[in-house]
C-alpha positions as CSV (number, residue, x, y, z in Angstrom):
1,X,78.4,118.3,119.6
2,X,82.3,118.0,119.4
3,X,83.6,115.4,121.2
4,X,86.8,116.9,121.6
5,X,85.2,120.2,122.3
6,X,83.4,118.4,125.4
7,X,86.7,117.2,126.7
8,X,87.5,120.6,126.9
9,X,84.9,121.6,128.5
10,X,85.6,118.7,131.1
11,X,88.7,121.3,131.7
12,X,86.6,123.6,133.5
13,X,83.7,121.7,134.7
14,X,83.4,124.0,138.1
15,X,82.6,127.5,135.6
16,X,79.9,124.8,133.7
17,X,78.3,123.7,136.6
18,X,78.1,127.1,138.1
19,X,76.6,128.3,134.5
20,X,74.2,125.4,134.4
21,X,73.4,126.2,138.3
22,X,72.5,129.3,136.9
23,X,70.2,128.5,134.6
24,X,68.0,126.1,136.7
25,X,67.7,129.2,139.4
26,X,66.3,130.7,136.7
27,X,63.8,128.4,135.7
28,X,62.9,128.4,139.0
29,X,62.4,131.7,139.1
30,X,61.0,131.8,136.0
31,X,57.7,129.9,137.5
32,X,58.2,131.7,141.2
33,X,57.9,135.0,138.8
34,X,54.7,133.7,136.7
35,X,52.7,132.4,140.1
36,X,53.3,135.9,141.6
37,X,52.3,137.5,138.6
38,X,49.5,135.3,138.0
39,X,48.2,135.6,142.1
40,X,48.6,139.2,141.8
41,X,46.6,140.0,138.9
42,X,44.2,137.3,139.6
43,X,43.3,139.7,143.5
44,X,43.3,143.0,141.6
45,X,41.0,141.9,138.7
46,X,39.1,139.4,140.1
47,X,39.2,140.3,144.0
48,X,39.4,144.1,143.2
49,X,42.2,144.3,145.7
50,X,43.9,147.8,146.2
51,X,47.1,148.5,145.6
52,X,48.0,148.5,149.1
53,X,46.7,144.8,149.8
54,X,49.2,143.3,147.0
55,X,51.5,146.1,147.5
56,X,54.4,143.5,149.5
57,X,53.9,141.1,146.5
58,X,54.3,143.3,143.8
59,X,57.8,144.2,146.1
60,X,58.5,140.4,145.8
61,X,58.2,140.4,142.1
62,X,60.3,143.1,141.7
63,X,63.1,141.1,144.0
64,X,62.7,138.0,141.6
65,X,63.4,140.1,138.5
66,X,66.4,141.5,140.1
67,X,67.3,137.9,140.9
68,X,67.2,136.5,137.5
69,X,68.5,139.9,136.4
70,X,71.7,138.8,138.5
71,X,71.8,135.5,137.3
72,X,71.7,135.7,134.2
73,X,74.6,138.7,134.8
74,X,76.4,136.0,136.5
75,X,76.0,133.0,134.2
76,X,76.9,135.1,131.0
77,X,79.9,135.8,132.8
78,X,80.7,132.6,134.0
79,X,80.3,131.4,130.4
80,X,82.4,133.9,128.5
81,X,85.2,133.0,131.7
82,X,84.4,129.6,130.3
83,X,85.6,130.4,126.6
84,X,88.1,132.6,127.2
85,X,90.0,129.7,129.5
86,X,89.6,127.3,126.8
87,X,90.2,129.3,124.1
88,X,94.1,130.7,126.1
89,X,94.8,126.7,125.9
90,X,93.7,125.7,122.6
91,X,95.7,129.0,121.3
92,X,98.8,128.3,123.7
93,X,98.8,124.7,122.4
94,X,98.3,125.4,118.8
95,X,101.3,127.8,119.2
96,X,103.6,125.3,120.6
97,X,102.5,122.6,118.5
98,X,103.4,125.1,115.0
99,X,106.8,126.2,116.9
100,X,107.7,122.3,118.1
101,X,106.7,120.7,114.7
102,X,110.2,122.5,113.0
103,X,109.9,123.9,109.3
104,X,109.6,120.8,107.8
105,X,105.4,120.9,109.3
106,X,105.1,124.2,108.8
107,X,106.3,124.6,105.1
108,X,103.8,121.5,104.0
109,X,100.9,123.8,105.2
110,X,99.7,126.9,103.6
111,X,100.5,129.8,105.9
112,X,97.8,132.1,105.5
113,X,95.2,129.4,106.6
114,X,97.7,128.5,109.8
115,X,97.9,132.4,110.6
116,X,93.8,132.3,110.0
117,X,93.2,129.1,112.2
118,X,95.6,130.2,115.6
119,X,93.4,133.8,115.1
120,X,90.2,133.5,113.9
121,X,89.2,130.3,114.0
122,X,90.0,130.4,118.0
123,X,88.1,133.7,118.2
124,X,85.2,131.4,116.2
125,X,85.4,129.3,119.1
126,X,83.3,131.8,121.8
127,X,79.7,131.7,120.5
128,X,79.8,127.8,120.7
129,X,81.9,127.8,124.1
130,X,80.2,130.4,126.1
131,X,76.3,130.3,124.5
132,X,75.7,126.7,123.1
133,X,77.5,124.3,125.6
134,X,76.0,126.2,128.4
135,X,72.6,126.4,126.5
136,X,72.3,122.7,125.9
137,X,72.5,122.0,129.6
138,X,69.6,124.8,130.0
139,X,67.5,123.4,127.5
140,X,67.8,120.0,129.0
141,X,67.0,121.5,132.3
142,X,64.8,125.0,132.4
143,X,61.8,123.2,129.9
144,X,61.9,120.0,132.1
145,X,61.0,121.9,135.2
146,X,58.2,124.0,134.0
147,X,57.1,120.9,132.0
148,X,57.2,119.1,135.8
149,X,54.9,122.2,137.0
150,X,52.7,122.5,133.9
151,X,51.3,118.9,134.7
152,X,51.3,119.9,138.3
153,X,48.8,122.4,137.4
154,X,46.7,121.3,134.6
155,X,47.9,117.6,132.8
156,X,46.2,119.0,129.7
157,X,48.4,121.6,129.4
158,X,51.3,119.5,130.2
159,X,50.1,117.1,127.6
160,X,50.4,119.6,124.8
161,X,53.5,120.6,125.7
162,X,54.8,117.3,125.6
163,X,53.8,116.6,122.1
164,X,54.4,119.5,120.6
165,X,58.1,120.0,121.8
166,X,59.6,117.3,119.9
167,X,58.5,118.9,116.6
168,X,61.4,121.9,117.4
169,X,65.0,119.2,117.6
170,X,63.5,117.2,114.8
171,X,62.9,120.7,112.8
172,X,65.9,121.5,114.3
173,X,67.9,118.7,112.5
174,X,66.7,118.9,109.0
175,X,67.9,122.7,109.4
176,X,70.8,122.1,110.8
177,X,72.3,119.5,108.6
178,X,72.4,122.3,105.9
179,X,73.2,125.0,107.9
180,X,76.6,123.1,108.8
181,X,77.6,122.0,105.3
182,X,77.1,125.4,104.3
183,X,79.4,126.9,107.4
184,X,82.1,124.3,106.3
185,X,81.9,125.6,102.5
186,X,82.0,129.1,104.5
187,X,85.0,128.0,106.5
188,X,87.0,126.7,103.7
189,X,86.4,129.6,101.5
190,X,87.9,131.7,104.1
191,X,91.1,129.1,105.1
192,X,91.9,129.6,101.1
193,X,91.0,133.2,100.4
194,X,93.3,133.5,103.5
195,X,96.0,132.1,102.2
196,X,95.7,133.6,99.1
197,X,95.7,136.5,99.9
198,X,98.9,136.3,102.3
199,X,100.8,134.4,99.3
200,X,100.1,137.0,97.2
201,X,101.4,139.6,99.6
202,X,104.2,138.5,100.3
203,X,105.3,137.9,96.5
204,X,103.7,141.6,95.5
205,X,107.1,142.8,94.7
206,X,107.7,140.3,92.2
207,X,104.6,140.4,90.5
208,X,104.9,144.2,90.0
209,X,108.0,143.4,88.3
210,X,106.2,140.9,86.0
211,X,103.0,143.3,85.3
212,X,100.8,140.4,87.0
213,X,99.3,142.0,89.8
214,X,96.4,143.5,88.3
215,X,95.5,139.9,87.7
216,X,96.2,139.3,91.6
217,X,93.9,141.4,92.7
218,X,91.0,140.4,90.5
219,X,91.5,136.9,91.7
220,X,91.4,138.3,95.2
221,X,88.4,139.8,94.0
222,X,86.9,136.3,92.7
223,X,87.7,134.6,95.6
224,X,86.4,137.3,97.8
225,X,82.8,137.2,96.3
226,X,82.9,133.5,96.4
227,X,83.3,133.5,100.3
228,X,80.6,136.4,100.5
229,X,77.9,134.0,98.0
230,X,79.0,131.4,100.9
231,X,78.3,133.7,103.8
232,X,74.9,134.7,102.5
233,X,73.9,130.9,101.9
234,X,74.7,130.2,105.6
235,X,72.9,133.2,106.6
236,X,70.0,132.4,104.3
237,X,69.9,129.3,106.3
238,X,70.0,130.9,109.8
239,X,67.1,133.4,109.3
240,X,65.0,130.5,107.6
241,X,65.8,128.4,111.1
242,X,64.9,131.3,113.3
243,X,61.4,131.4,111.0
244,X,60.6,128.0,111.5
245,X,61.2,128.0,115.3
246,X,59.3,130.6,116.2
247,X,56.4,129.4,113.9
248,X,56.1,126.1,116.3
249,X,56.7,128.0,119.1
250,X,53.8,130.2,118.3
251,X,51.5,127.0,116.7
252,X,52.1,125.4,120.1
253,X,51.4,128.2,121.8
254,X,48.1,129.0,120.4
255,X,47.4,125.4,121.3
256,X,48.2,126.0,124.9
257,X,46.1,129.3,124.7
258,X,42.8,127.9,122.8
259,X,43.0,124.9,125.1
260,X,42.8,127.2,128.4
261,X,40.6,129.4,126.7
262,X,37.8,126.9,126.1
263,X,38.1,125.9,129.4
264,X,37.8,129.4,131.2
265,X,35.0,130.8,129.8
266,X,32.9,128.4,131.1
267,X,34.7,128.4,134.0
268,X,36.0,125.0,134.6
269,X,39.6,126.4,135.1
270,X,40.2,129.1,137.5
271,X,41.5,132.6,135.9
272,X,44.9,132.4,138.2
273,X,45.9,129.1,136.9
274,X,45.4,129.8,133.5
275,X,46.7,133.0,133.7
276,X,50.1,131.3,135.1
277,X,50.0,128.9,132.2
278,X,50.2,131.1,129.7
279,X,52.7,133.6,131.6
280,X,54.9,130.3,132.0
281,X,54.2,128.5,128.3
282,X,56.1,131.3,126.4
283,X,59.5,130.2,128.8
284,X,59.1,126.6,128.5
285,X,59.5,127.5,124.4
286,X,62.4,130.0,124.4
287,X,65.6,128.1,125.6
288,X,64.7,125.9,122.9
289,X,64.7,128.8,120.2
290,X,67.6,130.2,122.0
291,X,69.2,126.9,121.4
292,X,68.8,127.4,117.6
293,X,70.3,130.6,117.8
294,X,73.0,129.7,119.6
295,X,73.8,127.0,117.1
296,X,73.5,128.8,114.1
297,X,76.4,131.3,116.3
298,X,78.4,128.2,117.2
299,X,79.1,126.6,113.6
300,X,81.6,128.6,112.7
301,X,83.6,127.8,115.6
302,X,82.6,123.8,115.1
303,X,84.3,124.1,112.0
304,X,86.9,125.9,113.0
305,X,87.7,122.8,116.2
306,X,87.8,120.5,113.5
307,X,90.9,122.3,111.8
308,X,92.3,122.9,115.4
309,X,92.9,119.6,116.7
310,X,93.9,118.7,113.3
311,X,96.7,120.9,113.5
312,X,96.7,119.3,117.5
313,X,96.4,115.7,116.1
314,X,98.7,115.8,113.3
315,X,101.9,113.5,113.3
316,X,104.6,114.8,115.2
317,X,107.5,115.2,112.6
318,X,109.8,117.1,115.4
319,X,111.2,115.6,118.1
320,X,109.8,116.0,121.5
321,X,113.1,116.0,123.0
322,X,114.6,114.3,126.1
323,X,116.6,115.6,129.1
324,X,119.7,114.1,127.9
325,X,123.1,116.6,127.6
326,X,126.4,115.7,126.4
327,X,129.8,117.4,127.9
328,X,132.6,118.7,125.4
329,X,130.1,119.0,122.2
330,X,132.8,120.2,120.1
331,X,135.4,117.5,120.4
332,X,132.1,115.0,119.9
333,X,131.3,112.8,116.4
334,X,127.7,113.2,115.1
335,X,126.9,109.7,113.8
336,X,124.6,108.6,111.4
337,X,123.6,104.7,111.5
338,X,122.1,103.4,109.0
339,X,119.4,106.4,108.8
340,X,116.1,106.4,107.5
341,X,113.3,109.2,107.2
342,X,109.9,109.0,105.1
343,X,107.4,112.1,104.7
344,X,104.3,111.1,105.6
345,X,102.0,110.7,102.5
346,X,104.6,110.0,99.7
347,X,105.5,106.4,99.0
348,X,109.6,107.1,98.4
349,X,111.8,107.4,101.1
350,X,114.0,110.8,101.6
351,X,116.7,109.0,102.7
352,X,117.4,105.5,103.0
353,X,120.2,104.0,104.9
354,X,122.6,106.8,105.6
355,X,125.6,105.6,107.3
356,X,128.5,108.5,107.7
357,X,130.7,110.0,110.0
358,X,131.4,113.9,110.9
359,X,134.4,113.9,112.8
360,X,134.9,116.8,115.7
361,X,136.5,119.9,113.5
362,X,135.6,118.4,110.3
363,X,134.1,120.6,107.5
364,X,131.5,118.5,105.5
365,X,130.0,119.4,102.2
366,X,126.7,117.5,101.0
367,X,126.2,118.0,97.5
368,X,123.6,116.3,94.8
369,X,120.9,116.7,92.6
370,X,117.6,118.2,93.6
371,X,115.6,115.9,95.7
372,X,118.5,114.0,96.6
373,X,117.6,114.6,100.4
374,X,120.1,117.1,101.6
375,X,118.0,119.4,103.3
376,X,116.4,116.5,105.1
377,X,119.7,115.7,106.3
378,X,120.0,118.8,108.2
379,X,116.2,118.7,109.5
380,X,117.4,115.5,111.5
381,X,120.5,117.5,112.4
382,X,118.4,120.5,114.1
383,X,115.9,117.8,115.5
384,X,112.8,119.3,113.4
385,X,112.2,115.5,113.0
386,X,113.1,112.1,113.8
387,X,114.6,109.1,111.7
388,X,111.8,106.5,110.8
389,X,115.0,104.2,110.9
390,X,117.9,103.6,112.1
391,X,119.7,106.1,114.9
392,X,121.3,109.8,114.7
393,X,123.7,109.9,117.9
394,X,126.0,113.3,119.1
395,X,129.1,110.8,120.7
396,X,126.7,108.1,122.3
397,X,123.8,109.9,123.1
398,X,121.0,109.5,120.1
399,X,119.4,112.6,119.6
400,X,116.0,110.9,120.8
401,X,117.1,112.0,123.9
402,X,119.2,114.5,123.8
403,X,117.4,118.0,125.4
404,X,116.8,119.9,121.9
405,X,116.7,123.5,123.5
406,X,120.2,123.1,124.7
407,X,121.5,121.0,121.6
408,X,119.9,124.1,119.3
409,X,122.4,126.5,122.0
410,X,125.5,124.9,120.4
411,X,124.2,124.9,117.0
412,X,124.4,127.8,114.5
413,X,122.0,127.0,111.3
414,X,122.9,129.7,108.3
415,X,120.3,129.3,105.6
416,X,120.2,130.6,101.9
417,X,117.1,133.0,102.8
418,X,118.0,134.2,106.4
419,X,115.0,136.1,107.8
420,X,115.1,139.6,109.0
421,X,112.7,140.3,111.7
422,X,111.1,144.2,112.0
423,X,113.0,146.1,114.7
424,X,116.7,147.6,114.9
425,X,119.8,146.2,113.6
426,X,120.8,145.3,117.0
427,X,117.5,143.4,118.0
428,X,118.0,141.1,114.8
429,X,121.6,140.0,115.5
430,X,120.7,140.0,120.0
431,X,118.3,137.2,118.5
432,X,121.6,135.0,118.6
433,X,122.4,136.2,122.6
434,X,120.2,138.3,123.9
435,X,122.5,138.7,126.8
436,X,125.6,140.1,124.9
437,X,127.3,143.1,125.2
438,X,127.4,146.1,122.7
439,X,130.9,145.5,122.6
440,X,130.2,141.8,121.9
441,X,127.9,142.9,119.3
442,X,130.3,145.5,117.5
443,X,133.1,142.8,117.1
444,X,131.0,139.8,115.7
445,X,129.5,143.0,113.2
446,X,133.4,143.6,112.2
447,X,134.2,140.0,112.1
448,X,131.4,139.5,109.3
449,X,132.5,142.4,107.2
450,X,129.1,144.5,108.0
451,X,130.4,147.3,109.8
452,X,130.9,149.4,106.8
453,X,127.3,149.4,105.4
454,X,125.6,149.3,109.0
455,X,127.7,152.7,109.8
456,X,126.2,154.3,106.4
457,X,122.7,153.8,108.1
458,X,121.4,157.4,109.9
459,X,121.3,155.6,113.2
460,X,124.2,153.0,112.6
461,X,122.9,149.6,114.6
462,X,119.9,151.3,115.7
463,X,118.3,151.7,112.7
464,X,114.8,150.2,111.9
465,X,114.7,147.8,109.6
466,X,111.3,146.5,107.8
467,X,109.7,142.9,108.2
468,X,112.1,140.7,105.8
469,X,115.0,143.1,105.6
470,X,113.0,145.3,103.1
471,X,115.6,148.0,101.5
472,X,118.3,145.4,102.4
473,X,120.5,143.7,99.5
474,X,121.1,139.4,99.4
475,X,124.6,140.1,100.6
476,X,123.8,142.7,103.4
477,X,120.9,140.0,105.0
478,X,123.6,137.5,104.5
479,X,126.1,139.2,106.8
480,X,124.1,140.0,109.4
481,X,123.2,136.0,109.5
482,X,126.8,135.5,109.5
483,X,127.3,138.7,112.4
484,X,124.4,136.1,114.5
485,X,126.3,133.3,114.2
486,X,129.8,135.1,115.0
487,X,127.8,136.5,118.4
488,X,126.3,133.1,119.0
489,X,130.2,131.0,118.4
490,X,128.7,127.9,118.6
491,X,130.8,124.9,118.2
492,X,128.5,123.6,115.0
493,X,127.6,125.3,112.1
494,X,124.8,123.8,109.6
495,X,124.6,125.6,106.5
496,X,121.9,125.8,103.5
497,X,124.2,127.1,101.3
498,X,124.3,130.8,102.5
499,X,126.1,132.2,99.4
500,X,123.5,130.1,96.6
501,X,121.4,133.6,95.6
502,X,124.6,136.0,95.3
503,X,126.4,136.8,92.3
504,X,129.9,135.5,92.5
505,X,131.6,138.5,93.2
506,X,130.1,139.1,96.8
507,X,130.0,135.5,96.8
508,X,133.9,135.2,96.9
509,X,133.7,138.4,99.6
510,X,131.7,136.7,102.0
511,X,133.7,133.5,101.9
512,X,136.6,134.9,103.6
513,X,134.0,135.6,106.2
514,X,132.2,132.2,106.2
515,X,136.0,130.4,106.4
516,X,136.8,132.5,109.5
517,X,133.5,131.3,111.2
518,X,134.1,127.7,109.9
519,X,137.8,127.5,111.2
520,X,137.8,125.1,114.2
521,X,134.2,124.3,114.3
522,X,132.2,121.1,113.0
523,X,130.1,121.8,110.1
524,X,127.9,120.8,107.6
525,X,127.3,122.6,104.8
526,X,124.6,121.4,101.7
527,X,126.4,122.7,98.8
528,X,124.6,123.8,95.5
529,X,127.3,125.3,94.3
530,X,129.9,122.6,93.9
531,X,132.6,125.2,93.9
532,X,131.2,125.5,97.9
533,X,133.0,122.1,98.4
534,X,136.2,122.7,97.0
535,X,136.6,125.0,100.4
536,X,135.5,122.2,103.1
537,X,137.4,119.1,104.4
538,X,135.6,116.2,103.0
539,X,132.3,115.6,100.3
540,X,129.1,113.9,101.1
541,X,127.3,113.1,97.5
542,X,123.5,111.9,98.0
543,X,121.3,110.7,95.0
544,X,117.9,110.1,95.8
545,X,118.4,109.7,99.6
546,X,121.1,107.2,99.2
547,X,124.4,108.1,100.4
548,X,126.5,107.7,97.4
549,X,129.9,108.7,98.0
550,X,132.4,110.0,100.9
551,X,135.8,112.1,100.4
552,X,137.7,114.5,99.9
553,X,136.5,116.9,97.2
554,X,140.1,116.3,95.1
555,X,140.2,113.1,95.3
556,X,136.2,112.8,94.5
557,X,137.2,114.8,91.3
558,X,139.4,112.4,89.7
559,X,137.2,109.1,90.6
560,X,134.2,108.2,88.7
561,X,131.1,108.9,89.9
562,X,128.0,111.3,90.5
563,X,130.0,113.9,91.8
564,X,132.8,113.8,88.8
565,X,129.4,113.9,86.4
566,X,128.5,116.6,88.2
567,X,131.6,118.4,88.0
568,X,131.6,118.0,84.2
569,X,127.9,119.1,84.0
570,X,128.0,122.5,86.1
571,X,131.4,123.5,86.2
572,X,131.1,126.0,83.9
573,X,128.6,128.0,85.6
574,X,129.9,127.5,89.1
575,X,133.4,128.7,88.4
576,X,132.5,131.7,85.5
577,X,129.7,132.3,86.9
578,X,126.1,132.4,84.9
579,X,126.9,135.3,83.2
580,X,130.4,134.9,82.1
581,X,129.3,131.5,81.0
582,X,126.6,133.3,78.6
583,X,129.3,135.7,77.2
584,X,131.5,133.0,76.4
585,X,128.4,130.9,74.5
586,X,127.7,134.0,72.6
587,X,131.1,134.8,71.2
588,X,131.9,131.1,70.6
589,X,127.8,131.6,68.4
């Protein structure tokens, strides 16, 4: 059992008790159906009764097996109602838990065995929801009762059943113990070959281009045969289970029968109660092979909870947010004090005591080496997580409690990579303001220089456009970011470098755009180019999380430090560009 599973459960304790309800009916019934049977076979072939004279029992048999008929209708109901309310939570948490934990959570998982936990391994969750919770509370119940009339009837009987029903749990056990560390072997094969395979999709245009996806799809191929070897052991495991259950059930059984038997012939029981005993022995075995059934069904999904309130559990790198709103964001300072942030699991800190200033209208361009912690800088910016030291404040409001939904309103966040979603033109840049006009749309599409190529499409800003902006160039995706964040005119930008994967030619083009957007707003903009900083206000230059330098990007030039040395060491690339820069190595050669 699942702990965490139960307190689920607790959740909807009413649909339990009903199901549980359910199933003691039925075990009465169960021994209301074999006493009628038993009385009614016991006056036709022992009193040679006519049909007539047991004619209005054999009607009240036929109304108990429509009763437990109904029943069990009504408790397989109840327990699918069960699982599919537990099941809507765990799936409705587990989506705002991957949407509130912010890219920096999302990106240190692997995405296929996210997509494969929220789907699947929710969907795992019914067998062991609505069959073997509601089964266990049967099993403790339906056996006890028809053990309770067993000795009522004949103590021998009773006594046999009493010692021969522990044999099927401990059984059970030594079964089980294997059965579940081959389901988690199973499980894990599928988390990986899951996210595998979506890895492998979404980089199959590259590796046609590099001749490697034959070799892609034989590793698919591997890994798909190692997750059917692990299937088979599991099931291997099952159908031995289900053959050693039923071979106590039926040992025990047989017990039952030779011990009436001897005792019949010679007439020392009566034929009715013996007749009942064995009618009723078979039902005091099956919810306990039922039980191993439903287990076997329910370890996928045991498997599967563990992963899901891991997910649920996992430290919350995001903020969660306060109520918190500041009037006049754009003519407010966003101060850093003295900021720290650590990933969890690595022993260096990403940043470490960054103190700094972005003054209202200021354009601010962080630059440094890889790793330096730039990109963490503008994680804390969007609150997808929180300082481990020190304070981040809009005016004199931390962002602790600042309400994130409305902070993200005033922010526009322009990324090297900006992602096109599948659906029109239109829908992609409404994703900014869903409530503006057509008119409103048009003019932010002018404003970023997009209007040209979206009117050579057949149906202009109606046209379809594939997941990812398939058929779309770098620059074409980048100006319809830059058409959002026109439409959106939010009083911050935070940029990722938007023009870092374009060659410098389209690069200069959609600068004029970029300087447009920035004029008048705050911004802060992580430059890998460093001739990105010659075009802001002031220079931020980070080295290994430490703040290293503040100023304007002239005056940075001609003082010495990291950013002069990196100046000296990539200014030929940044201003020639990578190919000019070759062209000049080779005629200098």
């Amino acid at each position: 059992m699942n702990p965490r599973l139960l307190k689920e459960v607790r959740s909807v304790r009413t649909l339990l008790g009903l199901v549980v309800l359910q199933g003691v009916f039925s075990g009465l019934l169960i021994i209301g159906q074999a006493s009628l049977l038993a009385l009614i076979v016991s006056r036709v072939f022992i009193g040679h009764q006519s049909l007539s004279a047991v004619q209005h029992l054999l009607w009240i048999l036929l109304a108990v097996i429509a009763a437990r008929a109904v029943l069990t209708l009504l408790g397989e109901t109840g327990a699918l109602m069960l699982a599919t309310r537990i099941q809507a939570s765990l799936r409705t948490r587990l989506t705002e838990r991957l949407l509130n934990a912010g890219p920096l959570y999302v990106h240190s998982q692997k995405t296929g065995e996210l997509v494969n936990t929220l789907i699947q391994g929710v969907e795992d969750l019914e067998p062991y929801l609505a069959r073997y919770v509601p089964q266990i509370a049967i099993t403790a119940l339906v056996p006890t009762i028809i053990l309770v009339e067993a000795f009522s009837r004949d103590w021998i009987t009773g006594l046999i059943l009493l010692i021969t029903v522990p044999l099927i749990p401990f059984f059970m056990i030594l079964i089980g113990r294997q059965a579940e560390a081959a389901t988690k072997r199973q499980w894990q094969t599928l988390s990986r070959l899951s996210a595998h395979f979506l890895d492998v999709l979404q980089g199959l245009k590259s590796l046609k281009l590099l001749g490697q996806s034959a070799g892609q799809a034989r590793g698919i191929e591997r890994a798909s045969d190692e997750f059917r070897r692990a299937t088979m052991a599991s099931l291997r495991i099952a159908f031995v289970s289900a053959l050693v259950l039923e071979l106590l059930a039926s040992l025990s059984m047989a017990m039952v029968a030779v011990a009436i038997g001897l005792r019949v012939i010679p007439g020392l029981m009566p034929f009715e109660t013996a007749f009942f005993l064995l009618v009723l022995v078979p039902d005091f075995y099956l919810p306990w092979r039922m039980l191993g059934t439903r287990f076997h069904d329910g370890l996928n999904g045991m498997e599967a909870s563990k992963r899901i309130f891991e997910i649920l559990d996992a430290p919350a790198l995001a903020q969660s947010g306060g109520t918190g709103r500041v009037d006049h964001v754009e003519s407010q300072p966003i101060v850093l004090d003295r900021v720290d942030f650590q990933y969890s699991g690595r022993a260096e800190s990403a940043l470490r005591g960054v103190s700094a200033v972005v003054r209202p209208g200021e354009r601010v361009a962080v630059v440094g080496p890889s790793g330096a912690g730039k990109s963490t800088l503008l994680a804390l910016l969007m609150g997808f997580a929180q300082p481990t030291g020190g304070s981040l404040r809009l005016g004199s409001t931390p962002f602790a409690d600042m309400d994130l939904s409305w902070w993200r309103q005033h922010v526009m966040f322009l990324t090297q990579n900006p992602y096109i979603f599948s659906g029109t033109v239109q829908d992609n840049l409404l994703m900014a303001r869903p409530g503006a006009s057509e008119g409103e749309v048009q003019q932010a599409v002018e404003r970023a220089g997009a209007d040209a190529y979206i009117k050579a499409m057949p149906q202009g800003l109606f046209t379809q456009l594939g997941e990812g902006g398939s058929g779309l160039s770098g620059g074409q995706k980048q100006r319809l970011a830059l058409a959002r964040a026109y439409l959106k005119d939010a009083p911050i930008i935070l940029m990722d470098e938007p023009t870092a994967n374009l060659d410098p030619e389209t690069e200069a083009d959609l600068w004029n755009g970029l300087e447009q957007l920035l004029s008048g707003r705050t911004a802060v903009v992580v430059a890998h180019r460093l001739s990105t900083a010659r075009h802001l206000d002031s220079v931020w230059v980070m080295n290994r999380g430490v703040l290293e330098q503040v100023g304007k990007p002239r005056e940075l030039e001609l003082m010495p430090g990291l950013y002069r040395e990196l100046i000296r060491a990539y200014a030929p690339v940044q201003e020639e560009g990578l190919y000019a820069s070759l062209h000049r190595t080779a005629e200098t050669l």
